[in-house]
N, C-alpha and C positions, 0 to 999 in steps of 0.2 A: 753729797747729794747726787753726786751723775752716776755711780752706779744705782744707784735705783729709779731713776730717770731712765738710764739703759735697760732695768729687767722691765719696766712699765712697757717703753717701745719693743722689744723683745714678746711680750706675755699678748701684748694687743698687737699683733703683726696679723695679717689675716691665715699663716702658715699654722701658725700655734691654736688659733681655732676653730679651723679647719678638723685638725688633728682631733680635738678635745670631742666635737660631735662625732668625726669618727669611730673613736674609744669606746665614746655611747654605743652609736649602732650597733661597732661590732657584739660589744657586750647582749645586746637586747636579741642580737642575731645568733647569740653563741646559748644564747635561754631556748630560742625556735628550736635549733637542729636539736638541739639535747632532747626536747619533747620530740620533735621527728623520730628521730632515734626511738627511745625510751618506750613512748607509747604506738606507733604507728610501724617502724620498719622492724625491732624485734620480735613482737610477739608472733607477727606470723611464721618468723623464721623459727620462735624458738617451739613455737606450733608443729610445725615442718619435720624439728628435731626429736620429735617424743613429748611435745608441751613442756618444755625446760622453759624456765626463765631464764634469759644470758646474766641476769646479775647476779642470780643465784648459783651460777659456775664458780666454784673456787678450786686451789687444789689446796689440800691440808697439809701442812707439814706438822704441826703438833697437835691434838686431840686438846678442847677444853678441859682442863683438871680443877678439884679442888685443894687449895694447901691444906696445911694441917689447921691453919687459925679457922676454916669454913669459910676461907675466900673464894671466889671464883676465880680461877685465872685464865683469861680467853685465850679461842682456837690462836692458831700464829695459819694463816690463811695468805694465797696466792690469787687474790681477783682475776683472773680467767675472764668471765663474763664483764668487766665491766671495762678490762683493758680492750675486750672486742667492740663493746660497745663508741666506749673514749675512741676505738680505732676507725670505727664507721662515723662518727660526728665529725672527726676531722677530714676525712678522704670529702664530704659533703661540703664542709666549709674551703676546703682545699678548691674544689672544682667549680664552687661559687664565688669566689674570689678569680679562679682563671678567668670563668667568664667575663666577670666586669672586667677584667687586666685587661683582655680581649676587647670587648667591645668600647670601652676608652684608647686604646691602640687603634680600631680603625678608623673614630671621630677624627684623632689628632694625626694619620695617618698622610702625608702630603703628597696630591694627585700626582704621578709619575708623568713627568714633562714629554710631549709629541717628540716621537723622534721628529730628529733636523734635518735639511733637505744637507744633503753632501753639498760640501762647502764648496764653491766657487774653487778652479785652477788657478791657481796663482799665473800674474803676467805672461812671465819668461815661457809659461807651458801654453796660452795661449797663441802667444806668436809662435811657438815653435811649432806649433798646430795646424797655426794661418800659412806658416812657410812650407810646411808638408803637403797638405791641399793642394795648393796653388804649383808646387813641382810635378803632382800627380796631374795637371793640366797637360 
């Protein structure tokens, strides 16, 4: 029974679900940028481009054929478009994630201490001080 007693305290730690809401958001946040992407940031680009769609970029490497039986046997395709697309949803979630890194680093950030007044002469240098003084009499 104690290891499962262990994965119990282990599973209900507050680190562990913590995490698990995280997973969520990322996911629900990794659906956002996809539509950002998809529907709002390419089309005016692919607009820009000659009205391309980016998902409709591929490069072929083998033409659709059919066998001899009347099957079809699909293109063999290079996504183009869609690795650009994949490529702009991450640089987004990329610089969304720096910000919060950022702005959590300056919460937890600890106020940099007043400089100090320069410490006090030690004894010896103060007498040796008072006796200088006092010979310049």
């Amino acid at each position: 029974m104690g290891m499962i007693n262990e994965f119990k305290e282990f599973a209900m730690r507050g680190n562990v679900i913590d995490l698990a809401v995280g997973v969520v958001i990322g996911a629900a946040f990794g659906r956002i940028v996809t539509s950002l992407v998809d529907n709002i940031i390419m089309p005016p680009i692919g607009l820009l481009m000659g009205g391309v769609d980016f998902a409709d970029i591929v490069w072929t490497l083998r033409e659709a054929t059919v066998d001899a039986a009347g099957e079809e046997i699909p293109a063999v395709v290079i996504g183009i478009g869609e690795f650009v697309n994949t490529l702009v949803q991450f640089v987004i979630v990329a610089f969304a994630i720096f910000l919060l890194v950022k702005a959590i680093n300056r919460m937890h950030r600890k106020p940099e201490a007043a400089p100090e007044a320069p410490a006090a002469p030690p004894e010896d240098i103060v007498l040796l001080r008072e006796i200088r003084d006092s010979l310049k009499r």
